[in-house]
C-alpha positions in Angstrom: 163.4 67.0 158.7 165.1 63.7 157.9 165.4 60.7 161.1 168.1 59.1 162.4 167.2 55.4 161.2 167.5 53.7 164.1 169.7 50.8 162.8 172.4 52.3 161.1 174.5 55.5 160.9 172.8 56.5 157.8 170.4 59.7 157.7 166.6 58.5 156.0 164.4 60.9 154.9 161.1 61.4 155.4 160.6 59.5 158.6 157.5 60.6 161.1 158.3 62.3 164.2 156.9 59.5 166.1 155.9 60.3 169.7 158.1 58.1 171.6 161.5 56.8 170.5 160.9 54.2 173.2 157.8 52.7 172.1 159.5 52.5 168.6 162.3 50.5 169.8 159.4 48.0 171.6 157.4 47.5 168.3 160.6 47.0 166.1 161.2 44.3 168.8 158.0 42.9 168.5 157.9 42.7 165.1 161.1 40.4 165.2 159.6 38.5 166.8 156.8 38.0 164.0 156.8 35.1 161.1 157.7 36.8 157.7 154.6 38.1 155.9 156.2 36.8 152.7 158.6 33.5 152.2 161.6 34.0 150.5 161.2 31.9 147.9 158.0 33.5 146.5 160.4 36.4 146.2 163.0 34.8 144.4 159.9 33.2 142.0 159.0 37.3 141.1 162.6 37.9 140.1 162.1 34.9 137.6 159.8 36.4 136.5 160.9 40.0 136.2 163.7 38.6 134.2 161.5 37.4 131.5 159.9 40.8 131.6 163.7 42.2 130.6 164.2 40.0 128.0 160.6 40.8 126.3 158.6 37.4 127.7 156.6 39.1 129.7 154.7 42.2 130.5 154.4 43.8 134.4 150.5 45.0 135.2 151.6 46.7 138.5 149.2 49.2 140.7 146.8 49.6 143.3 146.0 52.8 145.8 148.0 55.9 146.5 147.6 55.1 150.2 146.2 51.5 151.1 143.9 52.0 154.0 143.8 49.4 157.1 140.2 48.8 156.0 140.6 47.7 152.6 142.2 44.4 153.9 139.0 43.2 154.1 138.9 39.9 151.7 136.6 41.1 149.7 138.1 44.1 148.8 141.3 42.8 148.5 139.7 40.3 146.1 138.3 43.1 144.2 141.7 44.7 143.2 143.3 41.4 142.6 140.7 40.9 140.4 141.1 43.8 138.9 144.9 43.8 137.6 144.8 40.1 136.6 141.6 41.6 134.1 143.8 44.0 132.7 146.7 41.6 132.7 144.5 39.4 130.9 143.9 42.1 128.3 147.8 42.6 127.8 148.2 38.8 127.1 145.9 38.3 124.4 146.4 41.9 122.9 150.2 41.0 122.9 150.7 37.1 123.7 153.1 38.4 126.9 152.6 36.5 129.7 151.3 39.3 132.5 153.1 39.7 136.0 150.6 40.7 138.6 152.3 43.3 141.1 149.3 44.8 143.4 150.4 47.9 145.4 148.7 45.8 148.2 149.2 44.3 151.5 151.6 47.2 152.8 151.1 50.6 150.7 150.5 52.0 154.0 152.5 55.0 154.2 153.2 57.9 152.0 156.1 60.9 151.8 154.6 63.9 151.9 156.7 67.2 150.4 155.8 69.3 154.0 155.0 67.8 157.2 152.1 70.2 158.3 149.2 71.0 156.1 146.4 73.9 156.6 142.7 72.4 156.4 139.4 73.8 155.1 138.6 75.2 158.4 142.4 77.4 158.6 143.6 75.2 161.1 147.0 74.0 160.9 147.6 69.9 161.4 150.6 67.1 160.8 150.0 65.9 157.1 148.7 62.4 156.7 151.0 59.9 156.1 149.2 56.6 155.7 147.4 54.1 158.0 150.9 53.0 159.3 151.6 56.2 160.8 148.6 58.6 161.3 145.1 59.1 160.3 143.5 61.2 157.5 140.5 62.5 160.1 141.6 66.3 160.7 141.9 66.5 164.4 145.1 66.5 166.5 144.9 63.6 168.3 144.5 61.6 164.5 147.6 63.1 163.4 150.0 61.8 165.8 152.5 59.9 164.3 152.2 56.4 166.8 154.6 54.2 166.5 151.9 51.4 167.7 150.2 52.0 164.0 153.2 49.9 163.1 151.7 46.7 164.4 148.2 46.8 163.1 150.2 48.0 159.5 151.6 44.2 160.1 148.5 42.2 161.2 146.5 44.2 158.4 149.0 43.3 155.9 148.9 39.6 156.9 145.2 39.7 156.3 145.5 40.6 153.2 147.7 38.4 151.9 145.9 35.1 153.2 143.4 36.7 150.9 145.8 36.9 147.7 146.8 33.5 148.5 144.9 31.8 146.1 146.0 34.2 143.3 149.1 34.4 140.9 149.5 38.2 142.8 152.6 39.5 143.7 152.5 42.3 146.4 154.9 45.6 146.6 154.8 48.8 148.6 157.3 51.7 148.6 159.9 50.4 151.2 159.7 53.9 152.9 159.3 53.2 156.6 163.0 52.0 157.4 162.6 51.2 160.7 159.2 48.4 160.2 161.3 47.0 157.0 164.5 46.4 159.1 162.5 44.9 161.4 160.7 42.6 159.1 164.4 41.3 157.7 164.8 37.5 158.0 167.5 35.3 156.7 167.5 34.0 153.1 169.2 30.8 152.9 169.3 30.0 148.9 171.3 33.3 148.5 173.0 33.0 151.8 171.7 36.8 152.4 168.8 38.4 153.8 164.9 39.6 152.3 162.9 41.9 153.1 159.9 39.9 154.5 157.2 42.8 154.4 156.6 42.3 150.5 157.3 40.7 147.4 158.9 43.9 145.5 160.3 47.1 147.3 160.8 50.3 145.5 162.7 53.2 146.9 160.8 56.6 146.0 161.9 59.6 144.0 161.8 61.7 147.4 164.1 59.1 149.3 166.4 57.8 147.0 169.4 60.1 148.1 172.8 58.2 147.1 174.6 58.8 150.3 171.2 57.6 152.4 169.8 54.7 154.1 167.0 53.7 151.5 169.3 53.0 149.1 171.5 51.2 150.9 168.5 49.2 152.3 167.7 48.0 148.7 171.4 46.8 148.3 171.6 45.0 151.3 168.4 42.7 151.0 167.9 39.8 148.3 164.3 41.0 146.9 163.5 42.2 143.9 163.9 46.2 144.0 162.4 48.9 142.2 163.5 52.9 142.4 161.4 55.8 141.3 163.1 57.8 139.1 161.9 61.7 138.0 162.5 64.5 136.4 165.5 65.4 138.2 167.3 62.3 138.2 170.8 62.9 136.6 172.7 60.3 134.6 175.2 59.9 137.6 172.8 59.0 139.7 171.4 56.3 137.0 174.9 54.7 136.6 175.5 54.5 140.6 172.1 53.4 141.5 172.7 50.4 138.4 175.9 49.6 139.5 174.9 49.1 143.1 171.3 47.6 142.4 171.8 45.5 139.4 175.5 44.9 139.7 176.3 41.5 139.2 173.0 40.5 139.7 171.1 38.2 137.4 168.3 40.1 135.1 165.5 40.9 137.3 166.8 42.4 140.3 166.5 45.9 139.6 163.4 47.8 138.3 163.1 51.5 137.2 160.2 53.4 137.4 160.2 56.1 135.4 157.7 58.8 136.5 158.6 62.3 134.5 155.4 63.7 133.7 154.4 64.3 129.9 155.9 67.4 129.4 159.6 66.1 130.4 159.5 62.3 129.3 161.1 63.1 125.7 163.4 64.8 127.1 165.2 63.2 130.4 165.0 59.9 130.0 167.0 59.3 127.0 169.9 60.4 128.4 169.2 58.3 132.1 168.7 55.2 129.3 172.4 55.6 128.0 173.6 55.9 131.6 172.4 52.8 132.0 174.8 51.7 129.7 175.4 47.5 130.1 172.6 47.2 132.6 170.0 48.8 130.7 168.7 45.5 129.0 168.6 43.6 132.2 167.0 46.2 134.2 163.1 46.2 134.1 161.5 50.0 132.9 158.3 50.8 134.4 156.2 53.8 132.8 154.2 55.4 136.3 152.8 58.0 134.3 150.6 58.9 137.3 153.0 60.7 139.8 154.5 63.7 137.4 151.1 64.6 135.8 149.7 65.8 139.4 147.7 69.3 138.9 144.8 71.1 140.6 141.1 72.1 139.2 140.1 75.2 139.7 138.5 74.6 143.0 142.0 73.5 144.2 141.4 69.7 144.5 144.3 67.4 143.2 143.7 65.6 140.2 145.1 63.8 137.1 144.3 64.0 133.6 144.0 60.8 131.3 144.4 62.4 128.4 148.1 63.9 130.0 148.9 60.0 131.5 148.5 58.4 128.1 150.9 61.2 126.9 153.6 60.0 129.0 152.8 56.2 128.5 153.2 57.6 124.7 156.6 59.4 125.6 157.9 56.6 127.2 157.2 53.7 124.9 159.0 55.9 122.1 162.4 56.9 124.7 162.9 53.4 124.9 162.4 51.9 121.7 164.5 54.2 120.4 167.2 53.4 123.1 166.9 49.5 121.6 165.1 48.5 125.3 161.9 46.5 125.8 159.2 48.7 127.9 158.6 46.6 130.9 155.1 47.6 131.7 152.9 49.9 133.6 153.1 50.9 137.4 149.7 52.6 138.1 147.3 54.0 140.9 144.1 52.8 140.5 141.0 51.3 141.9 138.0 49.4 140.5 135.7 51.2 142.5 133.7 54.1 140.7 135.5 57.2 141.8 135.8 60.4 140.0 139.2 60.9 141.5 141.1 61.7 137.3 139.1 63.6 135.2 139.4 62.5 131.3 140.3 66.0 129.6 142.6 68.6 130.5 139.4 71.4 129.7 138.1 69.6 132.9 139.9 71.0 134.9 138.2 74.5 134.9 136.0 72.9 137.5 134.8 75.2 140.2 132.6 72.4 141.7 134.0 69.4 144.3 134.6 66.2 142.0 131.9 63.7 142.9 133.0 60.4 144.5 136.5 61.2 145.3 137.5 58.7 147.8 141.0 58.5 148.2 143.2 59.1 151.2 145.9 60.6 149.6 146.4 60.9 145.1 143.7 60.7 142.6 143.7 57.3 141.0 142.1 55.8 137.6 138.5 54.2 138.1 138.0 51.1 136.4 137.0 52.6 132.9 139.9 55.1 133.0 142.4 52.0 133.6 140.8 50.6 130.5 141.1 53.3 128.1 144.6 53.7 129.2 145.8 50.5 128.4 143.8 50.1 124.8 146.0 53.3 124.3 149.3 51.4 125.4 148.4 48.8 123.8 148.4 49.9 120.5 151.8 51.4 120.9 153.5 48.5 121.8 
């Protein structure tokens, strides 16, 4: 069941039932209290960017993990995913001659929606679903599952750890902007557009699952200066296209608004053409994203949740073609992926008659493209731009 967001009269879906409304109200407290993780004006140098990336200068390489873990904001293996994009970044630009933004689902991908709040584990018991570091943990026990409001505070101090890591790198950071209560309390003033940003992150997006017209996610993106991306999937309508434009984009420079298409092969041809004409006047100043990882979701035959490349390029494929056709430049890529070795995707859809566990499957949450996976799938989009 949806929250109350505790800072306006707005209803935001897929909130935690977090233990104590009280010790909520004390960590939003504290956390105004806390320097921005990100400075404004680093925010305003991404929408530069992103700009060029809707006039056809530039090319977006965005992704990282499902579900960033507290761990992983360790240096080294922030290092090793920053690394990662600006190597396939750096494939884009001399494949194409785009200059590559760098957006690393990093620093703050700490919290997930989840389409039921209690999940039934190998041993039949029934426990809260995991919703990221920031809320719960993945260990199955009772206790883990809590959702603790105090998770809120390490999600900031871990976050802050890994960006003094990405310092030294052209590395933007984003994170689904899904935890209303942490974002509103990381708000701080933006003098150059006499507004407010969103000081968690570089780049918020609003997902598929929370981007109700009449809610408070959307009406978070409005309100702050950031760039801002919203998932959009198979069941957006046109309507919803033209309102979300008009209130994201609106009469704001190119760059402001991205949208990330996620329909899943089989429906790619088919939806987004029409959500491209509802764009309408906006559509070449919005940014179009292809996430081609979120609608492919299926299941071997052991039951584990997978994602087949073969099915992804498909819908990088699918994309690429709704949009040329539509006279719009595709932005770029939005992926989940890891350079570790994982077996998390497997390659072929015949794969999937698997009755075995897949080896190395490390993630907390989705399946996400190992490092030779990522590679295959970009020579493929490559040679369809």
């Amino acid at each position: 069941m949806p929250n109350v967001y505790a800072s306006v009269a707005l209803r935001a879906a897929q909130q935690p039932p977090w233990t104590s409304l009280e010790e909520l109200y004390d960590v939003c407290d504290n956390l105004r209290s806390r320097p921005p993780l990100v400075d404004s004006t680093d925010c305003h140098a991404l929408r530069a960017d992103l700009a060029d990336v809707a006039a056809g200068e530039a090319f977006v390489v965005q992704g990282g993990d499902c579900a960033e873990r507290f761990a992983d904001s360790a240096a080294h293996r922030v290092e090793a995913k920053a690394a990662h994009l600006t190597s396939l970044g750096d494939r884009v630009t001399a494949s194409t001659g785009l200059r590559t933004v760098h957006i690393g689902r990093l620093a703050g991908q700490y919290s997930k929606p989840r389409s039921s709040e209690i999940e039934t584990v190998a041993d039949g018991r029934r426990l809260a679903v995991y919703r990221g570091d920031a809320v719960n943990e993945p260990e199955q026990t009772v206790f883990g599952r809590r959702s603790d409001p105090r998770r809120l505070l390490l999600a900031y101090d871990h976050a802050a750890t890994a960006l003094s890591a990405l310092r030294p790198r052209s590395t933007y950071t984003s994170h689904e902007a899904l935890l209303l209560d942490f974002e509103e309390a990381l708000v701080r003033p933006d003098d150059a557009y006499a507004s407010e940003y969103a000081s968690s992150a570089h780049l918020l997006w609003i997902g598929e699952r929370t981007r109700q017209l009449d809610g408070a996610h959307l009406a978070f993106a409005e309100r702050i200066s950031n760039p801002v991306g919203v998932k959009i999937g198979p069941k957006t309508t046109p309507a919803d296209i033209a309102t979300i434009t008009r209130r994201l984009a609106g009469d704001h420079a190119p760059g402001r608004l991205t949208l990330i298409s996620r329909m899943g092969a089989d429906a790619v041809a088919d939806r987004l053409p029409a959500l491209l004409e509802a764009a309408g006047s906006y559509a070449d100043r919005i940014v179009w994203l292809c996430d081609p990882m979120h609608g492919n979701t299926c299941l071997t035959a052991s039951g584990e949740k997978t994602r087949v490349v073969t099915e992804i390029v498909r819908e990088v494929a699918g994309f690429f073609v709704a949009l040329r056709a539509a006279g719009v430049r595709p932005g770029g890529l939005h992926l989940e992926l890891t350079p570790d070795a994982v077996t998390e995707c497997v390659d072929r859809p015949e794969d999937l008659v698997r009755t075995r566990p897949l080896p190395r499957y490390e993630s907390a949450c989705d399946p996400r493209l190992n490092p030779e996976q990522a590679d295959f799938l970009l020579t493929q989009a490559l040679s369809l731009l």
